[in-house]
N, C-alpha and C positions, 0 to 999 in steps of 0.2 A: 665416471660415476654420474647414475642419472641421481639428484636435488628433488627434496621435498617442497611443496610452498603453501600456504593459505594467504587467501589476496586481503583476506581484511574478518573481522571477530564481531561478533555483538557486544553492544556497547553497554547493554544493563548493568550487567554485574552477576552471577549465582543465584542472589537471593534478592534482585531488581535492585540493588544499593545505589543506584543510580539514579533511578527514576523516583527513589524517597527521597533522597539528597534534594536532587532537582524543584522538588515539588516544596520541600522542605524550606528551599531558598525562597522560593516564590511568595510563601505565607509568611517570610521572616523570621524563619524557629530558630536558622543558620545563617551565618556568615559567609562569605564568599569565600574565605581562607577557607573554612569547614568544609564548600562545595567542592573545591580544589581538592583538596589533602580526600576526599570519599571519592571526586575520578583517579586521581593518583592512585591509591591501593586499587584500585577494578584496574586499571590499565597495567599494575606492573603484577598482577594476579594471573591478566591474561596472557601477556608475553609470557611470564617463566610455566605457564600449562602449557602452551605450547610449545616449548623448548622441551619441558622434559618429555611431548610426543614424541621428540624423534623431528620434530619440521626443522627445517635447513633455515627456509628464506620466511622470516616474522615478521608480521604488519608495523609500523607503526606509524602515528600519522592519521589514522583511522578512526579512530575514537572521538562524537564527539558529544556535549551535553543536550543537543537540539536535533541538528541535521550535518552532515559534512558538507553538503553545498552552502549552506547558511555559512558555517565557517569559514570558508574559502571566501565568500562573499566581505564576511566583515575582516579577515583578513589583506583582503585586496582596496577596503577601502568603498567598494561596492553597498554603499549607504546612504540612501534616500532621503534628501535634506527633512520630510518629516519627523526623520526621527532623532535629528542633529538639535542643538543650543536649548534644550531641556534642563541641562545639568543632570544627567544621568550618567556612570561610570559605562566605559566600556561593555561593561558585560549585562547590565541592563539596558542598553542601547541595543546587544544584540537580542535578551528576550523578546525586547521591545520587536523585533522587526519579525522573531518567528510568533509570538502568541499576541501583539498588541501591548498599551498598556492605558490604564487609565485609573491615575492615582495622582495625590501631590501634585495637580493641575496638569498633567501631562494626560493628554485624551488621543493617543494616536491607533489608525487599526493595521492590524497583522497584515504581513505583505501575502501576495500571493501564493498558496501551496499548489500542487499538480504532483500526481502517482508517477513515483519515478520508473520509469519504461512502463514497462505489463508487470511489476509488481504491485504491493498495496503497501509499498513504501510512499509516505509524501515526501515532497523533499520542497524547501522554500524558493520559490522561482527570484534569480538576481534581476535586478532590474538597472538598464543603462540608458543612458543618451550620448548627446555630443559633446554633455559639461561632464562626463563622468572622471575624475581624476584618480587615476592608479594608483597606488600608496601600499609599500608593503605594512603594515605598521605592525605585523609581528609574525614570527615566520613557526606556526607551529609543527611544520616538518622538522626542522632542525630541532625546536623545545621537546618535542616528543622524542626523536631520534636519541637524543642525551640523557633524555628520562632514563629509556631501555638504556640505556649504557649503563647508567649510573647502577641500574638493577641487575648488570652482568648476563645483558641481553642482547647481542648484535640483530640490529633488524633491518630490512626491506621499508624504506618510508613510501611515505603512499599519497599521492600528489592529485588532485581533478585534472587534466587535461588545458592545455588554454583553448583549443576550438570548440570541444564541449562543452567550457564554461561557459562561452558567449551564446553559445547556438541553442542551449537549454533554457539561458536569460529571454528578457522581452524588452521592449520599447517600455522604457518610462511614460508617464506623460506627458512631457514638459519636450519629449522628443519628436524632432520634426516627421512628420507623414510618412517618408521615404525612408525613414533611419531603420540600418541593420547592427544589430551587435556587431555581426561580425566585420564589420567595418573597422572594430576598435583595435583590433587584433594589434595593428604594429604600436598603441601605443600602452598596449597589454602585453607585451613581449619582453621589455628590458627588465619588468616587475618577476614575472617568470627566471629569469638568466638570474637575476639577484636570488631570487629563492634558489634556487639548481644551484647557481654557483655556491650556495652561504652551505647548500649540504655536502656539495663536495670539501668544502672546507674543512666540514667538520669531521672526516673521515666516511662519510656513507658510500659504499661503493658501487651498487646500485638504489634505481629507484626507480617505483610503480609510478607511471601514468597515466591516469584512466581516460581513454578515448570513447567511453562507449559509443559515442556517435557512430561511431563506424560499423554496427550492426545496423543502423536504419540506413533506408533508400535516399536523403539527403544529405548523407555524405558523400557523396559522388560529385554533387554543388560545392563542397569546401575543399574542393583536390589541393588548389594551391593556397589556399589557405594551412594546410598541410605541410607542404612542401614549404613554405617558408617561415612556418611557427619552428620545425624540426632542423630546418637547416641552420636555425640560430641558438637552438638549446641543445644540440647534442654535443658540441664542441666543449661547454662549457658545465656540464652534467655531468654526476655521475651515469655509470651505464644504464643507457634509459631502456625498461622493462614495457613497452607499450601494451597498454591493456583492456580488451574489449570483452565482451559479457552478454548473457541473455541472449545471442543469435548468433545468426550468423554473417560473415563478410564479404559472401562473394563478390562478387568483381571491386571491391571494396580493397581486398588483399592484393592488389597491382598498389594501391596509393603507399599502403605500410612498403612494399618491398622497396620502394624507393628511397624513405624517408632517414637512413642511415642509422635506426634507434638498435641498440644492443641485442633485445630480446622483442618475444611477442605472444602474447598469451591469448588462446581463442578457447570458448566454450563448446567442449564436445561433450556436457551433459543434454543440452539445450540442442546442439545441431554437429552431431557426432560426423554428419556427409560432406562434412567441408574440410577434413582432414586432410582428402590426398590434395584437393585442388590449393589448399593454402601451402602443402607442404613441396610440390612442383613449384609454387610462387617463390617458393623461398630457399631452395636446394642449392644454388650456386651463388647465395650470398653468407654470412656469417652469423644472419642471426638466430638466436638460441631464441628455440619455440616451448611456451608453457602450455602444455596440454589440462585443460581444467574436466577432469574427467570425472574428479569425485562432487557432487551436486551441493551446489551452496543455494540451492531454493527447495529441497526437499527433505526428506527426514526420513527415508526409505536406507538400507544401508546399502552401501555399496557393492555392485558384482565385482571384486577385485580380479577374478579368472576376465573377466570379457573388459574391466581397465585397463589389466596388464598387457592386451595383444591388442589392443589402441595404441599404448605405448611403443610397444614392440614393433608398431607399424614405422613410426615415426623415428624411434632408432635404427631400422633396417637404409633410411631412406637418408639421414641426413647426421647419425653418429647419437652416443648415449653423451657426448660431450653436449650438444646441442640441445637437448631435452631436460624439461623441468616436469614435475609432476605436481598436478595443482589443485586448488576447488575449483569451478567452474567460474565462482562469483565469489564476492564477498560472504562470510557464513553471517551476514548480519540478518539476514531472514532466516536462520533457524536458532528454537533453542540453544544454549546454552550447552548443557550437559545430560545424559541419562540416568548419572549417578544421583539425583535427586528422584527421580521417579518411585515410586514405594507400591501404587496402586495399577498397573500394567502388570499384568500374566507375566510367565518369563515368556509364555511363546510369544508374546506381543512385543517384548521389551528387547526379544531375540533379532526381531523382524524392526528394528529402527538405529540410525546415528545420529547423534544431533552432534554440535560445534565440536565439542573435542572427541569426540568419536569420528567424527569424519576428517581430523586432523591424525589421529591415530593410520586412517585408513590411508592417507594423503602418503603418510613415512612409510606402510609397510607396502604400498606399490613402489617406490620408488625402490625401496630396498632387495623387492622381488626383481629389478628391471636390471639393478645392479650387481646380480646375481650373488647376493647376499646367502650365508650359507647359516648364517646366525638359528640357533632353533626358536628365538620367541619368535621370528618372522615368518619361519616356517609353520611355527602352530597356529601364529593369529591368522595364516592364509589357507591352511585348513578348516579352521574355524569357520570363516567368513563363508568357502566352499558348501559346508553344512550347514549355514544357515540359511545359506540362497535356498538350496534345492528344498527346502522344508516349509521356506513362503512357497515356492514353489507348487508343491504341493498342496499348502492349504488351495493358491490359487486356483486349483482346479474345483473345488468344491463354488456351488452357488445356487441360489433362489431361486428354483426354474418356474415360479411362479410370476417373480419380476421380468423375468428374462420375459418369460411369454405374452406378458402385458406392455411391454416397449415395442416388441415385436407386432403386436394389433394395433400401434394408435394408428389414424390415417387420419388424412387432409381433413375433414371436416371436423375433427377433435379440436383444430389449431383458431377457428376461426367463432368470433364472436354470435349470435344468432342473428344479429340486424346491425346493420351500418351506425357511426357514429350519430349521428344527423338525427335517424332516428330514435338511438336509448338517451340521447341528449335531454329530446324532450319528456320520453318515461321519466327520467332521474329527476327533470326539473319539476315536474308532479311531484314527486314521492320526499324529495328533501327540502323544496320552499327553503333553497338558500339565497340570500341576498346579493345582491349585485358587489362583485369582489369577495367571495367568500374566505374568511380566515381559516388557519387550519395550522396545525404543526406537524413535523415531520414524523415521529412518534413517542420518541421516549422521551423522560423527563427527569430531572435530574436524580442520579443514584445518590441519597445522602450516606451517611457514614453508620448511622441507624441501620437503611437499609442491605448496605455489606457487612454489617455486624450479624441481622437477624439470617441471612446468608449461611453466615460462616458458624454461626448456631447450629443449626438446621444439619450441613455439614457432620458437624462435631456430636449429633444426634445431642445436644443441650436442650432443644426444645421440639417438640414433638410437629409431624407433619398436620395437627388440624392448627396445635399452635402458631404455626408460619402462614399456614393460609389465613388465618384471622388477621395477622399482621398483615398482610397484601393486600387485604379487603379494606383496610384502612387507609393504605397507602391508593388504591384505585379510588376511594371515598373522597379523601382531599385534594387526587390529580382534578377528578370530577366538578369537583366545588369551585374548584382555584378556575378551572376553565368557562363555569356558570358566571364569576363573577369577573373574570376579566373580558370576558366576553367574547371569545370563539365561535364559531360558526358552527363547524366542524372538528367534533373530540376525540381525542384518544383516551386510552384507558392508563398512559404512562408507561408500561414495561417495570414496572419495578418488580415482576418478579424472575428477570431476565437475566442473566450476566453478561453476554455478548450478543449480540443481533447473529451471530451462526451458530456459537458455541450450544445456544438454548434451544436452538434447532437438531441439533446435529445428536445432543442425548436425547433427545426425544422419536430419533427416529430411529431404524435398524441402519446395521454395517456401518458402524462409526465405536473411536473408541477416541481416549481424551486422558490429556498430560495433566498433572498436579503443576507444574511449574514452565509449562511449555512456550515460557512468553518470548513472544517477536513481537520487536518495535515497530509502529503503525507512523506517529509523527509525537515529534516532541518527546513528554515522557508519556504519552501513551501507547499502552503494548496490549496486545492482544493472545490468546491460548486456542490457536486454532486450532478444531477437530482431525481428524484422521479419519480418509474414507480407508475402510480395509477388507470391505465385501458389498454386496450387492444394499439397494438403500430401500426402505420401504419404510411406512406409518405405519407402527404398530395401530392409532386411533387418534382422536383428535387432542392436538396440541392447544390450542390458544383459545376453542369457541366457549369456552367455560369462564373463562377470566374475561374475556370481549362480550359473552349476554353481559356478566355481571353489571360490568359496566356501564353500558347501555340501559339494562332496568334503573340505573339513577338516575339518568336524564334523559327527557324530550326531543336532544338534539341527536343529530346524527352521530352515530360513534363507528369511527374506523377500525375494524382488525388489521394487524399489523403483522406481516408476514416477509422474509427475507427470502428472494428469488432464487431461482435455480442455479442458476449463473452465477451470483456472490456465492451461495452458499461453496460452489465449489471452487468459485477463483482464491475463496478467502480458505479454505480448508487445504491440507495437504490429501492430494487426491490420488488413489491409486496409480501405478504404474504399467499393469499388468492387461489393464483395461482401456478404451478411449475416454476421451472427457465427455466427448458427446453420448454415449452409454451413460457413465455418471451422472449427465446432467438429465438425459430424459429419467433417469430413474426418479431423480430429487422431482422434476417437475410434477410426477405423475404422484406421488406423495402429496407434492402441495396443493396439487387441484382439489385432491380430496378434501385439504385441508379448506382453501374455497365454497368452495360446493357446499361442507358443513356451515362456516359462517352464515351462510346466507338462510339456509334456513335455520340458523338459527337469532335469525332474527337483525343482523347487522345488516345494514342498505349501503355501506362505503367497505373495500378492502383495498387496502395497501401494499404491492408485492415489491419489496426494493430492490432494484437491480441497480449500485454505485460501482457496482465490479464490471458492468456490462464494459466499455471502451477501455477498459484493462487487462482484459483478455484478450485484446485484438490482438493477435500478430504483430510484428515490428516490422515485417516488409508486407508489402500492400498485395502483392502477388497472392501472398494468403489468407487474406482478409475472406474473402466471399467462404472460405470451407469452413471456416470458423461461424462465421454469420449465420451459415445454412445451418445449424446446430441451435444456436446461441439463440437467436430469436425465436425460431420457434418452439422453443422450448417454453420461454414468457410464455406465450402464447397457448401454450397447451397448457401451462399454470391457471393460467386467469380466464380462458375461453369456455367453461364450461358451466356458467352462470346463466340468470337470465337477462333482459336487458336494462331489469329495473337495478340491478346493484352498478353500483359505480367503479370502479375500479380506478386504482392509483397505481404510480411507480414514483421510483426517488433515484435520482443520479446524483452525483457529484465528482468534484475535485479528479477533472480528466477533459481534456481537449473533446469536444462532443463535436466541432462543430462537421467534422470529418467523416463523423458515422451518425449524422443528423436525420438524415432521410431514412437511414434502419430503426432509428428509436423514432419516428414515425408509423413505420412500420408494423412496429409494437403493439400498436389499437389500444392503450390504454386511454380508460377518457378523462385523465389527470397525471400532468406529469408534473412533479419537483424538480428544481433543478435547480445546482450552488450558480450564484452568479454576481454577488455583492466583490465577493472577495477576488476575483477576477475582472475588479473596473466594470462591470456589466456587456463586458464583450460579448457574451452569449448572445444580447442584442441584434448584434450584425447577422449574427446567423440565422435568427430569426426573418431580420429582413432580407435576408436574403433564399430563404427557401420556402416563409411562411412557415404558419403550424394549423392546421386545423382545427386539431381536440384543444382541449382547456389545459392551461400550464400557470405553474405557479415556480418563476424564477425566484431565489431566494432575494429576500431584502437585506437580510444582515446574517453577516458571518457570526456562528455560536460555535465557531474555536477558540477564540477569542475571549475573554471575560469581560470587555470594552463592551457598554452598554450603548446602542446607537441613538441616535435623537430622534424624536418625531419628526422632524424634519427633513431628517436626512432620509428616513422610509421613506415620505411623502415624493422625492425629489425622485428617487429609485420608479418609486408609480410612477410618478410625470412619464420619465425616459422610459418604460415599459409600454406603457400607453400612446407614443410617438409613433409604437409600431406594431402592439397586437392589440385586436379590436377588443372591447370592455365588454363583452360575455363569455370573454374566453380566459380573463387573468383571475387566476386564484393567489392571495396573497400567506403567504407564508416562510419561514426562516429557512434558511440553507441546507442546513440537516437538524437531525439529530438533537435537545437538550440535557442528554444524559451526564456530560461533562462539566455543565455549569452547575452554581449556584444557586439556589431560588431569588437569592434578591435583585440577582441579575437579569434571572428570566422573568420576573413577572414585572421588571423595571422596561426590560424589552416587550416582552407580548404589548404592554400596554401602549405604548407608543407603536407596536404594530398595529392593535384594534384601532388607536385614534386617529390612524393614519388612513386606513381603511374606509372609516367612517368618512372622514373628509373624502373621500377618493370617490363617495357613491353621492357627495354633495354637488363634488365639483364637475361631475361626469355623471351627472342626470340624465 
């Protein structure tokens, strides 16, 4: 009998219960018992929907109210004396450590976050030295696993990995020069056996282990690190399910064959060509291979005909005893459910799975593979049959006008009309900005007003002049607020935005959008990404109406703010049928227009944010440059069709840059943003070490956070920026984004940004 499996669920809830709960706690509306008992019913909601799919092998363990590596982190004791002898309970110790805090004399800021692999998942980066001490102080494998019992749920617990625990961590500060995590491994190992051991105990008879390292090319460096993490927890484990994701493992799959772990799960949505070479790897050993074939990063439904002879591959070769049928990944990047949908066509609604649809799909391959003779399984896989072939079909229809506009751009589309050097100096004519110019990233906080007048609008409660007059006010007071705290360089705020893609992606062609599509981003923020499902074009201009407005209030320069080709479609679920690099010249050539309009219409600064750009890299390096040849010059055909007097901007963040440093060089933009507070300012070293030529504005203080920074502490950030990029080239501005915060936060902050600034042009005359 080949077994159903889903590797792990999203954690919202149906109707986001999670992330109100969560938010809930933070503002003090609820009690920690309240926050409890609201994940309690979402976790034991999500197990028996899964069970009644039909899945064999259920997550648990998985669920968590922040991050799962945060978890594991304050699980293990992995807690950074800043956020210790406060007097704070456990579980404010660990908000503490994912969003900050600063309340009740407690002023500490949020630890590091980083995009986990090439998703636009953050996940909280652990931090170790040589004083770091191991502690299990609560074992929520086993607390969870009991849970589902108690619900009459037998489930699969689901564990991080100890090599990828370390290898994803970083050097604290306080650690010496030379220190590697994974140094810590053996005194990280009997903390592991105690967990392993405490779930065998409790009756679990397998459990997931998440390796993902094992898809990147430095795992080949942790061989024996491997080898002697496994040689000491499988004795004492249940049967360990080893578990990698998002790539693939070649010559990676010699280290698992060795390692003695029960099973092995590889992603053939992501890299379907590593099937036979893992499955020779593994033919004359015992372990049972999970084939993850149904996609836990898309929202496309499954071809279950071209699943089932994936499967069929691997039961030819190695027995249906030894095969699992799986998602690919955790379903925690896609919605929820389709049964909430109200506003998708049926044909649309035909043509998508999200979490328990693709848990459906998970049970009725397995049950095909099993030669199940049941009629619902044979109808749902008819079904499925006639709805491929009818995307199918749409698939054929398309835009032959886009098509023949991709097909014309050429080399000189991509490239600016004059070197930096020279529109450096146009720009410095035309904006008379001062030495360190201020600037924020764009948006500014969404009040509760403004998702009311939103959700108005929606409801058609108030009519479409009446929402534009409410925006007009809301751009009025962004404008004011930024006159009088004193910015350099203004934005117009975005409040009449909902997402930096989502407000892109309805205003353009070939895109369609969920009522409740939400995937967690970090913490309890979730995001409703668009759906590319045909060719993309502008209908007409999106932003340049809202950005003159803007502008006609004030003297100063004001930014249009535009989201790149590249996010638009790393953060979108992107067709399947097509390549990305298609998709993304299509969004480009959309946006230049959109360019090209600002400019005459009056705006001297644009903004194209590319934070997706080093998240879409490839996971092995081999692939890096096919992806690059696409990726950039796609920016680049965005932004290169202006003249030399407009400025142009990008914004990066929360992603290892310093790797693909020299390609965001590349770039030619003549302003770059970049997060770099909440990463110790390590972006620094890369600086020094490869230079930068154009003007960059490394952030000074993290706005994920609602911890207000000091003038001081900006001021100290300039010093160390100033150590090492010359003072015409540093533009000062926050990390990303103030859409998330507060006002009295943000203009607590801005203001200690301007007066820091100010000092900055005193002291550096």
């Amino acid at each position: 009998m080949v077994y159903s499996s889903v590797l792990g669920f999203p954690r919202i809830g149906a109707n986001r219960e999670v992330k109100k709960a969560v938010e809930a706690y933070w503002a003090g509306k609820i009690s920690a018992d309240e926050l409890t008992k609201a994940a309690s019913e979402v976790k034991k909601t999500s197990w028996t929907s899964l069970k009644e799919r039909g899945v064999d092998l259920i997550p648990s363990g998985d669920f968590s109210l922040y991050d799962h590596v945060l978890d594991h982190s304050a699980a293990f004791n992995v807690i950074p004396k800043r956020y210790l002898g406060h007097n704070l309970s456990p579980l404010d110790v660990y908000f503490a450590m994912g969003r900050g805090r600063q309340a009740d004399g407690v002023d500490v800021p949020a630890s590091e976050m980083k995009k986990w692999f090439d998703s636009n998942y953050h996940f909280v980066v652990p931090e170790f030295s040589e004083e770091t001490e191991f502690k299990l102080l609560f074992n929520k494998a086993v607390e969870e696993f009991k849970e589902a019992q108690a619900a009459g749920v037998a489930t699969r617990p689901v564990v991080l990995g100890p090599v990828s625990f370390l290898v994803l961590g970083k050097a604290a500060k306080e650690a010496k020069p030379d220190f590697q995590p994974i140094s810590l491994l053996p005194k990280l190992l009997p903390i592991y056996k105690q967990l392993l051991g405490d779930l065998k105990a409790a009756g679990a008879e397998w459990v997931q282990v998440d390796e993902p390292i094992l898809v990147l090319d430095a795992a080949a460096n942790h061989e024996s690190a491997f080898q002697t993490a496994y040689s000491q927890l499988v004795p004492v484990s249940p049967s360990i399910l080893l578990t990698t994701y998002y790539g693939r493992l070649d010559s990676n799959v010699n280290i698992v064959a060795k390692l003695g772990v029960a099973g092995l799960h590889i992603d053939l949505d992501r890299a379907p060509e590593q099937l036979p070479k893992v499955l020779e790897a593994i033919k004359s050993t015992n372990i049972v291979l999970s084939l993850g074939v149904v996609s836990g990063r898309n929202i496309w439904k499954t071809d279950i005909a071209a699943a089932v002879k994936l499967g069929q591959q691997a039961i030819d070769v190695i027995g249906a005893d030894r095969v699992i049928i799986a998602t690919s990944s955790s379903l925690l990047h896609t919605p929820v459910t389709l049964a909430a949908e109200k506003k998708l066509t049926a044909e649309q609604k035909d043509w998508f799975a999200f979490a328990l649809e693709k848990a459906e799909e998970v049970s009725t391959i397995a049950s095909v593979l099993s030669g199940s003779q049941d009629p619902k399984v044979t109808a749902a896989y008819e079904a499925n049959r006639t709805s491929i072939a009818k995307r199918r079909e749409f698939e054929r229809t398309s835009d032959d006008s886009v098509r023949k506009r991709v097909a014309a751009i050429t080399p000189d589309m991509l490239n600016r009309k004059s070197p930096f050097a020279v529109r450096k100096e146009v720009q410095k004519q035309k904006l008379n900005l001062p030495k360190f110019p201020t600037t924020t990233i764009g948006s500014f906080p969404q009040t509760k007003e403004i998702r009311t007048a939103r959700a108005k609008l929606g409801k058609k409660e108030i009519t479409e002049e009446e929402y534009n007059e409410f925006i007009k006010k809301e751009i009025q007071s962004v404008v004011a607020f930024q006159e009088r705290v004193g910015l350099d360089i203004f934005v117009h705020g975005e409040p009449e935005r909902n997402d930096m893609v989502q407000y892109f992606g309805e205003r353009l062609n070939g895109f369609c959008f969920t009522q409740n599509g939400w995937v967690q981003s970090y913490g309890s923020r979730y995001v409703r990404p668009p759906i590319v499902v045909s060719d993309v074009s502008r209908p007409g201009p999106i932003t340049v109406e809202w950005s003159k407005y803007a502008q006609s209030l004030t003297n100063k320069p004001m930014k249009g703010m535009l989201t790149g080709p590249v996010t638009i479609l790393n953060w979108s679920f992107p067709r399947a049928d097509v390549s990305r690099e298609i998709q993304c010249k299509q969004l480009a050539l959309a946006l230049r227009d959109e360019v090209i309009d600002l400019e005459k219409g009056g705006i001297s600064a644009v903004q194209v944010d590319e934070p997706a750009l080093r998240e879409g890299l490839p996971l092995r390096k081999v692939d890096w440059q096919a992806y690059l040849s696409w990726a950039l010059p796609s920016f680049k055909l965005a932004t290169a069709g202006v003249t030399d007097a407009l400025q142009t901007h990008s914004h990066f963040c929360y992603s290892d840059f310093d790797d693909i440093f020299t390609s965001i060089q590349d770039l030619d933009a003549d302003v770059i943003s970049i997060e770099a507070s909440k990463s110790d300012m390590k972006l620094l070293n890369t600086f020094r070490h490869y230079g930068y030529s154009n003007q960059i504005g490394p952030g000074v203080y993290d706005i994920h956070s609602p911890r207000v920074p000091s003038e001081q502490e900006i001021k100290d950030r300039i010093a160390d920026m100033l150590k090492i990029l010359p003072t015409d080239l540093l533009y000062i501005n926050p990390d990303c984004g103030l859409k998330t915060r507060g006002w009295k936060e943000t203009e607590a902050s801005l203001t200690n940004l301007v007066n820091a600034a100010r000092w900055a042009r005193q002291t550096y005359a």
